[in-house]
C-alpha positions in Angstrom: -22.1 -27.3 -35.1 -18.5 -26.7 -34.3 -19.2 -23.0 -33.6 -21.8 -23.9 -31.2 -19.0 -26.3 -29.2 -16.5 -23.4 -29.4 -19.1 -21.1 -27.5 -19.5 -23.5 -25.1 -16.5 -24.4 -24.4 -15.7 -20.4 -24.3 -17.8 -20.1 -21.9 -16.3 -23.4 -20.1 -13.0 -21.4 -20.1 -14.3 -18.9 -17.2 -13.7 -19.5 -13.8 -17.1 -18.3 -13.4 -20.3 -17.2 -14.5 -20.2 -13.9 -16.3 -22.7 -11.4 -16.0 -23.5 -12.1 -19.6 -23.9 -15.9 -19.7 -25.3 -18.9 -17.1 -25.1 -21.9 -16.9 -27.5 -24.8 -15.9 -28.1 -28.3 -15.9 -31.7 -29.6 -16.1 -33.5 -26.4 -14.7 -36.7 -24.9 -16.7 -39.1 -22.2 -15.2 -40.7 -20.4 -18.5 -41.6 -16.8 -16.8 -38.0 -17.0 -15.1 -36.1 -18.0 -18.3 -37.4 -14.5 -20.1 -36.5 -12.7 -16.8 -33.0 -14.1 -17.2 -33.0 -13.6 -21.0 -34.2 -9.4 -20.3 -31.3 -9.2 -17.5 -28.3 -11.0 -20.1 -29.3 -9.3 -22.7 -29.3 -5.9 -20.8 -25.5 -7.0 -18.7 -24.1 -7.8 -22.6 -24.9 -4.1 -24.0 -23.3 -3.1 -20.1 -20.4 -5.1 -21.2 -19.6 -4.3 -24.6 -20.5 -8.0 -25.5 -22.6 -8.5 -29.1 -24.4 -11.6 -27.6 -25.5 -12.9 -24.0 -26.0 -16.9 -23.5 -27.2 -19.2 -21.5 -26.6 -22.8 -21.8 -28.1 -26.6 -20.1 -26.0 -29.1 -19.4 -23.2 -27.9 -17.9 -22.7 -27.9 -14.1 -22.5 -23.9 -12.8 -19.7 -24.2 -10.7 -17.2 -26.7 -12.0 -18.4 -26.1 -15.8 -17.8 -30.0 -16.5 -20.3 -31.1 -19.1 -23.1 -32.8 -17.6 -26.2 -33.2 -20.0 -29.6 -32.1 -20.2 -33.1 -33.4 -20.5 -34.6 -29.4 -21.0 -36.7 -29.5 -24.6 -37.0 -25.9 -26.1 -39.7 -27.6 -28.7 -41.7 -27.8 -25.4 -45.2 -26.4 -25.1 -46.0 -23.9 -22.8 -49.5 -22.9 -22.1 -50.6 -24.4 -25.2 -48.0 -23.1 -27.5 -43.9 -23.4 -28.5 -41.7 -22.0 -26.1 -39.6 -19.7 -28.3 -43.1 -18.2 -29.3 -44.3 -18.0 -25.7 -41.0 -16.0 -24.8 -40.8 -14.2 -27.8 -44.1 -12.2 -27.9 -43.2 -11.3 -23.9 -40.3 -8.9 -24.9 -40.1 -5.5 -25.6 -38.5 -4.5 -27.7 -38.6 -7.8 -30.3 -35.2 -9.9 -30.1 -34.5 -13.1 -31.9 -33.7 -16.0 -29.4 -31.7 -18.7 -31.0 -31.9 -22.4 -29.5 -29.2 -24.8 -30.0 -28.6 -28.3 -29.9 -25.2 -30.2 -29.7 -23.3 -33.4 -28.6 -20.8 -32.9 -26.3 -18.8 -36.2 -24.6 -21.9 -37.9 -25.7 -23.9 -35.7 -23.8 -26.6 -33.4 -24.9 -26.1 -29.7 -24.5 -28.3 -26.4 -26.0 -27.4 -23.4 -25.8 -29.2 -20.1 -26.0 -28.0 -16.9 -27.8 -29.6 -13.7 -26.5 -28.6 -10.7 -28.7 -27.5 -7.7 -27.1 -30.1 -4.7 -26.0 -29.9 -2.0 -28.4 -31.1 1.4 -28.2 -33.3 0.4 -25.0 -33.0 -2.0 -22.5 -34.7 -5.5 -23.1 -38.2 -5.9 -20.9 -39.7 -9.1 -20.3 -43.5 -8.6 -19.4 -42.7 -5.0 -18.9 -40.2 -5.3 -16.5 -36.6 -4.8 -17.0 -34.3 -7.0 -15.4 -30.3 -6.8 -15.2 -27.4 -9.4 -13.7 -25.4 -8.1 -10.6 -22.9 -10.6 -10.1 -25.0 -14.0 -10.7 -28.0 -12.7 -9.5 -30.8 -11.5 -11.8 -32.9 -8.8 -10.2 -35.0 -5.7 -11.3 -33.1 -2.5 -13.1 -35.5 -0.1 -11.7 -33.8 -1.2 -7.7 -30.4 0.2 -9.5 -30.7 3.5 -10.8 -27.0 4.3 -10.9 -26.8 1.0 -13.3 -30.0 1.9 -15.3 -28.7 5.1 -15.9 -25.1 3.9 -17.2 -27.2 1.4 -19.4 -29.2 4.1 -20.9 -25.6 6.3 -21.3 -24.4 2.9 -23.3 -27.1 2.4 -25.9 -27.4 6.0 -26.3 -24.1 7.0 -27.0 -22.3 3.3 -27.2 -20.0 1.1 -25.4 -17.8 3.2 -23.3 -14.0 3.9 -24.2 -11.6 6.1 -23.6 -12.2 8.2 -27.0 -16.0 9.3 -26.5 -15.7 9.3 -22.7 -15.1 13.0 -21.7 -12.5 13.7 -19.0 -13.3 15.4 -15.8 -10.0 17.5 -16.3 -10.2 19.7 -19.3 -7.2 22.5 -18.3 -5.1 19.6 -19.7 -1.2 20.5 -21.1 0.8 17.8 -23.7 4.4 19.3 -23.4 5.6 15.9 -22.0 3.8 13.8 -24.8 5.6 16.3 -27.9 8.6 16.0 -26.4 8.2 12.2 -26.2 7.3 12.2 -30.0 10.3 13.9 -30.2 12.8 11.8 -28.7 11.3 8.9 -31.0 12.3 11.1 -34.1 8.6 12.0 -34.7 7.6 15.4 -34.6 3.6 16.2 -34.4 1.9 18.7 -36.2 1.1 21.4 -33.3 -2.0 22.3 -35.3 -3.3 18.7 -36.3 -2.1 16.5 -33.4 -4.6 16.7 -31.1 -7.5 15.4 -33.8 -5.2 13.1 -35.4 -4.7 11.6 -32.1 -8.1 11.4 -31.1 -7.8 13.3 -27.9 -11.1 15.1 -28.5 -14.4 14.1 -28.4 -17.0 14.6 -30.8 -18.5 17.4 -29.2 -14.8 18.9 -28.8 -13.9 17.9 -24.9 -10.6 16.2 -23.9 -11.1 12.6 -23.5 -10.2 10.0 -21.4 -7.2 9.5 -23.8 -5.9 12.8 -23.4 -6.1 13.0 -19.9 -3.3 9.6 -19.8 -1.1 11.5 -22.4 -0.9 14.8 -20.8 2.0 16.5 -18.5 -0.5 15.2 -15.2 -3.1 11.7 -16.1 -4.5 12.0 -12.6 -3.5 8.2 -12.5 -1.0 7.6 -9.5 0.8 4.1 -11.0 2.3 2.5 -7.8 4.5 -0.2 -7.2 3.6 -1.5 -3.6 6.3 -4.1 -1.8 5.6 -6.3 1.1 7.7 -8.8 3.3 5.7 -11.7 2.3 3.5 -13.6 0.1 0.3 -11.6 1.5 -1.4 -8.3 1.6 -1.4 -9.0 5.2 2.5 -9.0 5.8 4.2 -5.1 6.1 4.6 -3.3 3.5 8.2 -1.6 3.5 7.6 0.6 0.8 5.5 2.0 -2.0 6.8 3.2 -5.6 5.4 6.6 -7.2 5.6 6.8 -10.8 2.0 8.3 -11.8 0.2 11.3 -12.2 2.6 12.2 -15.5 1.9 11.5 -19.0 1.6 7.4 -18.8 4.1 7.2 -21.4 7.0 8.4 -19.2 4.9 6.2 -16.3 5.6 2.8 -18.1 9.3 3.7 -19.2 10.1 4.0 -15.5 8.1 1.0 -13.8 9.9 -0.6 -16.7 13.3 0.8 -15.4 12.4 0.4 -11.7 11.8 -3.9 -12.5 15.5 -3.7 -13.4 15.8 -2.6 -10.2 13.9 -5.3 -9.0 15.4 -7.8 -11.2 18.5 -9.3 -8.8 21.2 -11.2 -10.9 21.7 -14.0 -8.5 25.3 -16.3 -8.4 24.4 -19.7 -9.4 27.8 -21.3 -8.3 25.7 -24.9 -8.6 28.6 -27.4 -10.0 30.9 -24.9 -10.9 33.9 -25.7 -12.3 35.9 -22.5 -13.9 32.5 -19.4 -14.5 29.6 -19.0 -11.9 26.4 -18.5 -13.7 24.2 -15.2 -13.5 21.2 -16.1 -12.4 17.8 -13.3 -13.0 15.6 -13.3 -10.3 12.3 -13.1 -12.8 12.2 -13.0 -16.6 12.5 -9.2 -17.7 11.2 -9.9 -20.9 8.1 -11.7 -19.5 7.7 -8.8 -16.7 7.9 -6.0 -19.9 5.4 -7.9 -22.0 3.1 -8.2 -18.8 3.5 -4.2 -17.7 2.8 -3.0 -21.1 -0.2 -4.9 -21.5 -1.3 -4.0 -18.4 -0.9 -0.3 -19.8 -2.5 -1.0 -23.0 -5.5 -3.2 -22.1 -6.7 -1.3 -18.5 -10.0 -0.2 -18.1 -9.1 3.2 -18.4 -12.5 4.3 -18.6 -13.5 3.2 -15.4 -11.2 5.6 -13.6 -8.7 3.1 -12.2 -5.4 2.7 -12.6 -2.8 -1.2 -12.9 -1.6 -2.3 -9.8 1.9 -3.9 -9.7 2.3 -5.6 -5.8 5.9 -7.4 -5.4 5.4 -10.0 -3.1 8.3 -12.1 -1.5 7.9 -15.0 -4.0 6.6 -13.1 -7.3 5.3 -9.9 -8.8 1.5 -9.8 -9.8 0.5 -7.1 -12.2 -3.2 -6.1 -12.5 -5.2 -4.7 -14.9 -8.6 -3.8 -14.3 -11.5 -5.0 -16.7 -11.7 -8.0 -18.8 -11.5 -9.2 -22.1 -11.4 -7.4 -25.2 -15.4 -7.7 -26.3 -14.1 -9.6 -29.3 -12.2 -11.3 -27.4 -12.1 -15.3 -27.0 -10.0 -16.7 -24.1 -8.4 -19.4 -26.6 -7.6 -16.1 -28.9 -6.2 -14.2 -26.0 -3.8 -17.8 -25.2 -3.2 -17.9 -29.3 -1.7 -14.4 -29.0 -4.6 -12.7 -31.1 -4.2 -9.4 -29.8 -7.8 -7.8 -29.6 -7.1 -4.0 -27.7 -9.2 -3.3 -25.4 -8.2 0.8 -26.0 -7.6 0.8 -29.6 -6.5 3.8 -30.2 -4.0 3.7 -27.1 -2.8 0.8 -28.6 -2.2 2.4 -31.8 0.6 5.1 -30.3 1.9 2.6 -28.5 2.4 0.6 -32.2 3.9 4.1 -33.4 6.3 4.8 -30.6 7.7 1.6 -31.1 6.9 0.4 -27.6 4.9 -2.5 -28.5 4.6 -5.0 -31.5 1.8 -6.1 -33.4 3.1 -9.8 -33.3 0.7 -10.9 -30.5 3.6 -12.3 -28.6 3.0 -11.1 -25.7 0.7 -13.6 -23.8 2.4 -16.7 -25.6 6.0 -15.0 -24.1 4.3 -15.6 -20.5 2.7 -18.6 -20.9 5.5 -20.3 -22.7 8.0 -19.5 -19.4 5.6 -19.3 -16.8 2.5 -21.6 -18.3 -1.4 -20.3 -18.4 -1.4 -20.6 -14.9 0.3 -17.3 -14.8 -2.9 -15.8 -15.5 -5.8 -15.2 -13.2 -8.9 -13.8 -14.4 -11.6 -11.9 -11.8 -14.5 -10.3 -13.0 -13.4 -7.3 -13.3 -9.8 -7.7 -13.5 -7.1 -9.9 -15.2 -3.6 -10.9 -13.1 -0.5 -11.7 -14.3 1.5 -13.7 -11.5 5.6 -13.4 -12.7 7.2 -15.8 -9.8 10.6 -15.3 -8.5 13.5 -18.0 -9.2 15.3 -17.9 -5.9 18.7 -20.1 -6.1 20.3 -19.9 -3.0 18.8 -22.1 -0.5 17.1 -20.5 2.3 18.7 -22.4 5.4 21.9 -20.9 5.0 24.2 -17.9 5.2 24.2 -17.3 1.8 21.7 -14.6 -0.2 18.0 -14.4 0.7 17.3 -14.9 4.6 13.5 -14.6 4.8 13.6 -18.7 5.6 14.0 -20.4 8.9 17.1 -22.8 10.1 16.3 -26.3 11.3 16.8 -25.6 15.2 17.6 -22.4 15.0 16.0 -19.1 14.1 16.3 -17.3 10.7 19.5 -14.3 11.5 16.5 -12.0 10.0 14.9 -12.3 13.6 18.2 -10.3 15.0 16.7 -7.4 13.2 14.2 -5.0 14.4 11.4 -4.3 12.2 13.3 -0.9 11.2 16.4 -2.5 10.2 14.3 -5.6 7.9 12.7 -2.6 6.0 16.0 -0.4 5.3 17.9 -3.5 4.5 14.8 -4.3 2.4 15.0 -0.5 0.7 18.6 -1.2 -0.1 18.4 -4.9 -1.2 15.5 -3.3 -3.7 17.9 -0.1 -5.1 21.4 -0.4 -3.9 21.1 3.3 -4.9 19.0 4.8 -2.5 19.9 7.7 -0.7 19.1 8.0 3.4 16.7 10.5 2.9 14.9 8.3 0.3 14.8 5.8 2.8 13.5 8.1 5.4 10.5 8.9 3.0 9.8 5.7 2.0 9.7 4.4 5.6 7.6 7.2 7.0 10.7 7.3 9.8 13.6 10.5 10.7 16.7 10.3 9.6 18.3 10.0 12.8 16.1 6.7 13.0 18.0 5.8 9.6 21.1 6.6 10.4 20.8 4.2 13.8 19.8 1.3 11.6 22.4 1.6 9.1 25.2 1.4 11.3 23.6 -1.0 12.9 23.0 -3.1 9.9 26.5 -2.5 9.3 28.4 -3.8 12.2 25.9 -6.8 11.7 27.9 -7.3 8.8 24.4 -7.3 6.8 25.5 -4.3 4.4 28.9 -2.6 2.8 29.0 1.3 1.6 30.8 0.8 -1.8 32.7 4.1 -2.6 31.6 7.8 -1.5 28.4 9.0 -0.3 27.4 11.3 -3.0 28.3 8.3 -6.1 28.5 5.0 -4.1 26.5 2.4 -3.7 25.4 -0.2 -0.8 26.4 -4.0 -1.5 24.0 -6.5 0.1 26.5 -9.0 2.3 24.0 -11.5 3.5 
């Protein structure tokens, strides 16, 4: 009984219905229900899950537990229910009702095994979930198709999915091995790898771990806490082997990562003050790396906001996967073998610390989970208040206007360039900006005699220094 409760209140756990469960309260329509059961059983197989459900008593949008009056010992047309349903699929699957207490309400629950080896029909017709709508497969051909390509050949991954690039070169990834005091068999590596599949094609796999992945990773910056604000500047680090990809967005969020001067009740030291947790933002970017939906053809997405970073990976949930596992720190990979080199190279643990390291600085609500993607929100700790003349001016001053509103838009995004790598070069500037150099040169002196920004030693091996 216990493992019924846990399922439901798995299921509770979602922000929303899956494509794979529903929920109800008190509603019962017999011909429906087997429509419903035919389109979650065929959206579990689509999703890797080994069960579909759907549950009664439990409201739909704000999953609190309500209760049910819905029998499934009811009669209909003169016999049970479950045998009503039952002899209406093809092919056979066994339904499993459910009855539990929960809050001293009544709940059942419904498990629908998983289509296997051909989509579940209900009265001959084959139904599927798109979003948290049921409707006919035959009215989506691409996702009858990709069904079919599922139960035939199995739950994509990124071992038996075939790459589209097949003139693929590993010089980057030996050389990786390399540096990590592990040298691979020229001969063997490739099989004892997994890079090919069964038929002898590069995978998905090996197209991340060669000298070009075709995935451009991008760090995007904007002024503010929106997609809406400008965005100053955008990040390259992709279309390499992904392993050199993470080891510099790594690098690049100690860029990011501005030691602030707490001088809060200071008596003899100031205190150094990170903007963000670096270990939380390395835990996040490597799971981000290890657990995408690589499959799908989409790369993470890393967006730094003016109040926080978010880190996106596409997909969901391990199929194994429960949400109070993932919290627990039961690591469950959704690209196993990817996760496997990672284990080897040293780059990740198999501790499972990970998602408890967020949580336990930045709490659950950290994490936002889509449908088909899964967020990590890292906020910024800004110390120095926003009224004054001291560090970060994007505030505004009680009667006055923020001193960011001297500057032209130009000027706010080189000073932004510069606050983010107090390395950069003009002409880096002038790329990232999309503007000439002539333009840049303008708004650095300008900047300059605004008293906004220093040059710290030479051209060639100085450095700017942020005044205000």
């Amino acid at each position: 009984m216990s493992e019924i409760k846990d399922i439901i209140n798995e299921l509770r756990g979602y922000d929303s219905e899956r494509e794979w469960f529903e929920l109800k309260e008190n509603w019962f329509a017999a011909n429906e229900l087997g429509e419903y059961v035919s389109a979650l059983s065929n959206s579990a197989a689509i999703d890797g899950k080994k069960d579909a459900y759907f549950v009664w008593g439990v409201h739909d949008e704000n999953h609190e537990i309500t209760g049910t009056n819905f029998n499934y010992n009811q009669d209909v047309n003169h016999e049970p229910l479950k045998h009503f349903l039952a002899r209406q699929f093809t092919p056979d699957i066994n339904l499993i009702f459910d009855e539990t207490s929960m809050e001293g309400k009544k709940v059942v629950l419904l498990t629908i095994p998983a289509a296997k080896s051909v989509p579940t029909a209900f009265q001959n017709e084959r139904y599927i979930r798109i979003g948290s709508s049921k409707e006919k497969l035959r009215k989506y051909p691409e996702k009858e198709a990709y069904l079919f390509e599922v139960l035939r050949r199995g739950f994509p991954t990124i071992e038996n999915t075939p790459s589209e690039y097949q003139d693929l070169t590993f010089e980057k990834l030996l050389i990786y091995y390399g540096a990590k005091g592990i040298k691979l068999n020229l001969d063997t590596y490739q099989k004892n790898l997994s890079l090919l599949t069964e038929d002898g094609k590069y995978n998905i796999l090996a197209q991340l771990l060669s000298d070009n992945s075709h995935m451009p990773i991008r760090v995007a910056i904007f002024s503010g806490k929106t997609k809406s604000d400008n965005m100053y500047s955008v990040r390259e680090f992709g279309n390499q082997c992904i392993l050199y990809s993470l080891d510099e967005v790594l690098r690049y969020g100690d860029v990011l990562n501005i030691i602030q001067a707490d001088e809060t009740n200071r008596v003899v030291e100031r205190k150094d003050v990170p903007l963000f947790e670096n270990e939380a933002f390395r835990e996040a970017i490597i799971n981000a790396f290890v657990h995408n939906k690589w499959v799908g053809g989409n790369e993470p997405m890393i967006t730094v906001f003016s109040d926080r970073i978010e880190i996106l990976s596409r997909g969901s949930l391990a199929p194994e996967q429960t949400m109070e596992g993932f919290f627990a720190g039961e690591s469950i990979p959704v690209n196993k073998k990817l996760s496997e080199i990672f284990l080897q190279l040293h780059i990740s643990e198999k501790t499972g610390r990970g998602v408890p390291r967020i949580t336990q600085s930045y709490g659950k609500k950290a994490y936002e989970f889509r449908e088909n993607s899964i967020i990590v929100k890292i906020p910024f700790n800004w110390i120095n208040v926003m009224e004054d003349h001291v560090g970060n001016k994007r505030g505004k001053k009680e009667g006055n206007k923020s001193e960011y509103s001297m500057l032209n838009e130009t000027q706010t995004g080189i000073l932004t360039e510069i606050r983010n790598n107090p390395n950069i070069t003009k002409i880096r500037i002038s790329d990232n900006l999309s503007i000439g150099k002539t333009t840049v040169d303008r708004g650095i002196t300008a900047l300059k005699k605004m008293g906004y920004i220093e040059r710290i030693g030479s051209n060639k091996t100085g450095y700017w220094e942020v005044l205000k």
